[in-house]
N, C-alpha and C positions, 0 to 999 in steps of 0.2 A: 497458745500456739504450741503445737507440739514440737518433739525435737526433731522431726523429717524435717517438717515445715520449715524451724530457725535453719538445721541444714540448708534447706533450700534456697531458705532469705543471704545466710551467707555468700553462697556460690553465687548466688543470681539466677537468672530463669529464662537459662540460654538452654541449648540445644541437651547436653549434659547433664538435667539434673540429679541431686544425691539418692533419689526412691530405690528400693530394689526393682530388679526385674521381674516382669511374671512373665509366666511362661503363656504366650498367646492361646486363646481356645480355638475351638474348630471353626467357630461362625468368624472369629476378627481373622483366622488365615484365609478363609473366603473371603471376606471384605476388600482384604487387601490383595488376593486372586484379582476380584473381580474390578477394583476403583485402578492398579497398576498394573497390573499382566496381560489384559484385554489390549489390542490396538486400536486408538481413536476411530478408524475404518469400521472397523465391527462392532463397535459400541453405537455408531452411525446407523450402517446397514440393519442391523436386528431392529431398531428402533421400525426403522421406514417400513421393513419388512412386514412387522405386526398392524401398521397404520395402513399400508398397502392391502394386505387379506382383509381386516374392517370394514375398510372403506368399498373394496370391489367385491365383496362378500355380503356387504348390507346392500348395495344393487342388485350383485346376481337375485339375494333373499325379496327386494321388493317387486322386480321384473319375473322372478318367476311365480309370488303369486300374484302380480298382474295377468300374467298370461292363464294362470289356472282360472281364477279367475273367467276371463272373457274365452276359456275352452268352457267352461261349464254351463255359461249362459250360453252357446252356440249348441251345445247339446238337448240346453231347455228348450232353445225355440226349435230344434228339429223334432223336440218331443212332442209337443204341441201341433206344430206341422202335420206329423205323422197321424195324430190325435184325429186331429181336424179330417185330413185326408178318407181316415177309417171311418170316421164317423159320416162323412158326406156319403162315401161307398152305400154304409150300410142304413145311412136315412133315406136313400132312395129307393130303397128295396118296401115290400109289402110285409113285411114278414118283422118288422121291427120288435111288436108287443108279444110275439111266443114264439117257441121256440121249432124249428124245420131244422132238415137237413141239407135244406140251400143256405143257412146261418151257418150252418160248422162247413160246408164248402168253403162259404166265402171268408170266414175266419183263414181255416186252412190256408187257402190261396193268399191273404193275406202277410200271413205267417213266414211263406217263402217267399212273398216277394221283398220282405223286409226283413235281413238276416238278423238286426240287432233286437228284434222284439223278441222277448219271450213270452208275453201272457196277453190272451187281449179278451175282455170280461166284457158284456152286454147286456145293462141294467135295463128293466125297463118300469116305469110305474105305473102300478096298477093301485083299482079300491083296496086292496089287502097291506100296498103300498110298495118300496121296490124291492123287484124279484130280477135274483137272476138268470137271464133266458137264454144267453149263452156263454160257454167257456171254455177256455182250452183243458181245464180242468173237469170232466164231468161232474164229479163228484160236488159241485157249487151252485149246476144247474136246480132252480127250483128253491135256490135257499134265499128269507128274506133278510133284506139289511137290518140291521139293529137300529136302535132311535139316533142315535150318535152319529150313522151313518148316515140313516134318512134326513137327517136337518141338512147334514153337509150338502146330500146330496140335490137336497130340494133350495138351499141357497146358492147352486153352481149356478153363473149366468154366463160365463165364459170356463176360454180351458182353463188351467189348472197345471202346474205341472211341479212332484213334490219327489226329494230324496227319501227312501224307504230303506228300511234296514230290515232285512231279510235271512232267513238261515245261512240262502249260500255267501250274503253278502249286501252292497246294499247297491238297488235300482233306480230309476228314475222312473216315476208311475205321474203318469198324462191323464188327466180325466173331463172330457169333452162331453157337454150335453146334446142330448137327441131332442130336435124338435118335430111337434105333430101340430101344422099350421102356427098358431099361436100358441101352444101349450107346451109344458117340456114333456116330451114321450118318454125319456130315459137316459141312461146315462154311459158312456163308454170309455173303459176303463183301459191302459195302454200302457205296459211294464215294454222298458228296453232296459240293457244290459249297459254296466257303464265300464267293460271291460275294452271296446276301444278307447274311451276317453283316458282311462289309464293308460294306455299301453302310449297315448298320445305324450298324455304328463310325464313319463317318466322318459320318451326319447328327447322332452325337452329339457327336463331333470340332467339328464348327461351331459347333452350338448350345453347347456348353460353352464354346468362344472366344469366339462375341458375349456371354454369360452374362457372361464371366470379362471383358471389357471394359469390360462395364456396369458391372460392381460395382467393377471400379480404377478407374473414373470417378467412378462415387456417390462409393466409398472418399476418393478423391482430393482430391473437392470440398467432403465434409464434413469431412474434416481439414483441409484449405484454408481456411473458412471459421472452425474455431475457434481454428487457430492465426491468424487476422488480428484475428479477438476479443480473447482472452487475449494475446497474445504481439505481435503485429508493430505495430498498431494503440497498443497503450500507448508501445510502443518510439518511434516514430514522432515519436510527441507530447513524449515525452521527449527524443526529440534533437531537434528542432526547438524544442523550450521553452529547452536547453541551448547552443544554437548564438544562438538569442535572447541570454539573459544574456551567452554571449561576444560579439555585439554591441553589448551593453552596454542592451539593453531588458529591462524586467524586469519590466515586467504581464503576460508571459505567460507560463502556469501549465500543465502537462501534465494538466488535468484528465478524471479517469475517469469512464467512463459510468454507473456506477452510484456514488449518496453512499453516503458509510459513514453507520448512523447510530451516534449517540454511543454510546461503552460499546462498540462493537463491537470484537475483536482484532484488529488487522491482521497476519493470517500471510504473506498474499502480498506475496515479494518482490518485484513490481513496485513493487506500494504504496508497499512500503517505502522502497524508491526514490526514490519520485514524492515522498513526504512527507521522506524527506531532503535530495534538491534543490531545493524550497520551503525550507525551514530556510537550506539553504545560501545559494541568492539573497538570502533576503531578508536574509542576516548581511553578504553580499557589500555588499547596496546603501547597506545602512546603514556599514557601513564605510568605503566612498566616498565616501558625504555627510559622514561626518567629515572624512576626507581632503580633500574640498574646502575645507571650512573654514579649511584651514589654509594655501588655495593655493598648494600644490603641483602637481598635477594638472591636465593640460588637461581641458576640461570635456565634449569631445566624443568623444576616442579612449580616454580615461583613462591615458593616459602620461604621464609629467611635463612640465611646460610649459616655455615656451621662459623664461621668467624663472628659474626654479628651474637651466637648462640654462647662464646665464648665472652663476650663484652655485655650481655645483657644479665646473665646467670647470676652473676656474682652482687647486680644493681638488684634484683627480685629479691633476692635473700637477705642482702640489706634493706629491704622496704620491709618485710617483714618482720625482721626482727627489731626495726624503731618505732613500727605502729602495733608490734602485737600481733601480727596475721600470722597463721600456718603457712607455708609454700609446698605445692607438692608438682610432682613431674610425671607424664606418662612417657613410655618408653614404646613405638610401636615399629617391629621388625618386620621386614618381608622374607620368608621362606621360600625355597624352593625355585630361584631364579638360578641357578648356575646351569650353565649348558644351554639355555635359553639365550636366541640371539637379540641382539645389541634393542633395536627395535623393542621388542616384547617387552624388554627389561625397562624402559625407557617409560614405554605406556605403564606397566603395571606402578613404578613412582608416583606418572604421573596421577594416576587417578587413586592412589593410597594420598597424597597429597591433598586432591581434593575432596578427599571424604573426611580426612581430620577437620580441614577448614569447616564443613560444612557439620561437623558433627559437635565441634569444640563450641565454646560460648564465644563471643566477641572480645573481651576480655582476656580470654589464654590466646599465647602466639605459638605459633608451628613452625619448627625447625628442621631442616635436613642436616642431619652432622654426622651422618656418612653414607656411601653409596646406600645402603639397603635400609636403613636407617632415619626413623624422625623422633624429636624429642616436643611432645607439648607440656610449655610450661605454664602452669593452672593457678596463679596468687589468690591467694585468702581462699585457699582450700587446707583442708586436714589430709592426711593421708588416709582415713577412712573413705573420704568423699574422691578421692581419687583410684582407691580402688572401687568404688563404685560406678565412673566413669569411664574404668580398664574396663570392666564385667560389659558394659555397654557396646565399648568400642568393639569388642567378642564378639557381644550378639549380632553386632549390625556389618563384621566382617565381612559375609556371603556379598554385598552388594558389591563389592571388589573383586574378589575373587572367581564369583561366577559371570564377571564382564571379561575375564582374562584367558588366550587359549591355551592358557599352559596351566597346570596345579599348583598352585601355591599357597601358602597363609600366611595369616600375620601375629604373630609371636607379641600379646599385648601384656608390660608392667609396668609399674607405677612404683612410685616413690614417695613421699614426702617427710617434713622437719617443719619442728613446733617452732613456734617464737622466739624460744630462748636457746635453740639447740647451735653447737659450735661446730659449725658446719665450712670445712676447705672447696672452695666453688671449685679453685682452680683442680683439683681433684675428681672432681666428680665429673668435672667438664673433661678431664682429658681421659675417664673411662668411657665417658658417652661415646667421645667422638674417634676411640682406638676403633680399630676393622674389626677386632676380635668381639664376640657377644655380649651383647650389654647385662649389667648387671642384675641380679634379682632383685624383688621385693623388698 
């Protein structure tokens, strides 16, 4: 065991121990940003927030390509349609197997009556195999299909209808076979433009964003609202009711917005709670008011008073020096209270009061032994180890100070005497507890 360690063992492994201090990093000052200086409310809400976008975010993401989706198949079968339509037109005609200028007519005418076609091709098969006899494109007329084409084409027994990718982009190309009685005469080929079906998707695109913004909004704010009901709202009042009794007031109750009436179970562990820490105060108060009676107890901070501090001082110092232990003393002053009214002065004791309680070990007792003034006494410490838990009581000052609306600090030192040291109690008791500044180191 090292000597921290025996340190440590001596003191005990209360709130004080003998380690030095380090100086916090960047990531433990965030830690502790973010686990204490958050309000339970927004530690809440951010949570729902992210789970809220998720959740109404992986809907909008599956309903809208549902709809793409079933917009693309509506466009296939109007391809097809169209397909079918042109090819009926132009299988009724005479003029299927070569090429006239009643075929680019009725292309043409076709053309306009159908704004979203761009291209419409007119295979047809011959012994040389398939040619094509007409196109929007001259430059095609007359050219034959390649082998790759021709299988396709000689395996069409219905339309057809395929996304193409294209220079300008990419089409939807319909390819409906020509019959001649029983034979297939050819084949008709049918590009439309898939720039309405865009312009479709993307007015759905929007609308389903603001849709999907609206409802993580509602979403947001009605969770928002019943977690500040149920959850943050009782929370509130219960720590405010509970920071109350740590300042030692104790008419005030976390009471809930709706009464129970009699008979009723209580399952909610708020409740449960809130009806515990009623029990608890009020065992608290009354236990105090005994403890006064017996005048021990300052009547303001509830730490022991400075008479009590005078009758126990002199008992530590003899326990230590019959079993051998060190005794040492911390000395913690409140600065900067004058001028400051009755009140202020009153809070700032009190909650320097309950930071010694909460900060010392169980083992050292807290005294008030003068107005601005407490003395904690620390058995079977060295005065090493109690300057070590001065340096502490320093660091962790701010929690005080920056609860108070006035400026002030607390002026922290320490004392201690060896086992064998011949040490006048009644002396050192009656510097503690003069008005004038307590002594050094």
């Amino acid at each position: 065991m090292t000597s921290t360690d025996e340190q440590r063992a001596e003191r005990g492994d209360g709130a004080m121990g003998a380690a030095p201090i380090e100086p916090m990093g960047r990531w433990a000052r965030l830690r502790s940003r973010l686990r204490y200086g958050i309000p339970l409310r927004r530690k809440l809400v951010l949570p729902v927030f992210a789970i809220a976008c998720l959740a109404v975010g992986a809907l909008f993401a599956f309903a809208l390509l549902a709809l793409h989706s079933s917009i693309a198949s509506i466009y296939e079968a109007r391809a097809r349609s169209v397909a079918a339509v042109i090819s009926k037109s132009i299988q009724e005609k005479e003029y299927i197997l070569y090429y006239s200028d009643e075929l680019d007519a009725d292309i043409a005418r076709l053309l306009e009556q159908y704004e979203s076609i761009l291209d419409i091709t007119v295979i047809g098969s011959t012994a040389r195999g398939f040619v094509t006899v007409a196109s929007t494109d001259p430059t095609r007329v007359g050219a034959l299909a390649t082998g790759e084409e021709s299988a396709a084409y000689d395996a069409l027994r219905a339309a057809e209808v395929h996304r193409v990718r294209v220079p300008s982009g990419e089409i939807l190309r319909a390819a409906h076979p020509l019959g001649s009685g029983l034979e297939q005469a050819g084949i008709v080929l049918v590009d439309m433009s898939l720039d309405e079906e865009a312009g479709y998707k993307n007015r759905l695109a929007w609308q389903f964003g603001v849709a999907a913004a609206a409802g993580i909004l509602l979403l947001c704010g009605l969770l928002g609202i019943v977690l500040t009901l149920v959850v943050t709202r009782p929370v509130r009042r219960l720590a405010a009711a509970t920071q109350a009794v740590a300042d030692r007031t104790y008419t005030v109750s976390p009471l809930l917005v709706t009464d129970r009436v009699p008979g009723t179970a209580v399952r909610d562990e708020l409740c449960q709670l809130t009806d515990g820490f009623e029990l608890m105060a009020a065992r608290i108060h009354t236990h105090e008011q005994e403890l006064r009676k017996l005048v021990l107890l300052d009547e303001l901070t509830g730490v022991y008073n400075v008479d009590h501090f005078r009758e126990q001082l002199p008992i530590e110092l003899s326990k230590g020096k019959r079993y051998g232990h060190p005794t040492s003393l911390l000395i913690v002053e409140i600065v900067g209270m004058a001028g400051q009214a009755a009140g202020e002065q009153d809070k700032a004791r009190v909650k320097t009061a309950s930071f010694l309680l909460a900060s010392l070990r169980r083992v050292d007792t807290v005294y008030r032994v003068a107005p601005d003034r407490f003395v904690g006494v620390l058995p079977q410490t060295p005065e090493a180890g109690a300057a070590v838990a001065a340096e502490r009581i320093r660091a962790y000052a701010a929690d005080v100070t920056a609860s108070l609306s006035f400026s002030a600090s607390l002026v922290v030192r320490s004392m201690g005497w060896a086992p064998d040291a011949d040490v006048a109690a009644a002396d050192v008791a009656d510097r503690l507890t003069s008005e004038e500044r307590g002594p050094t180191a």
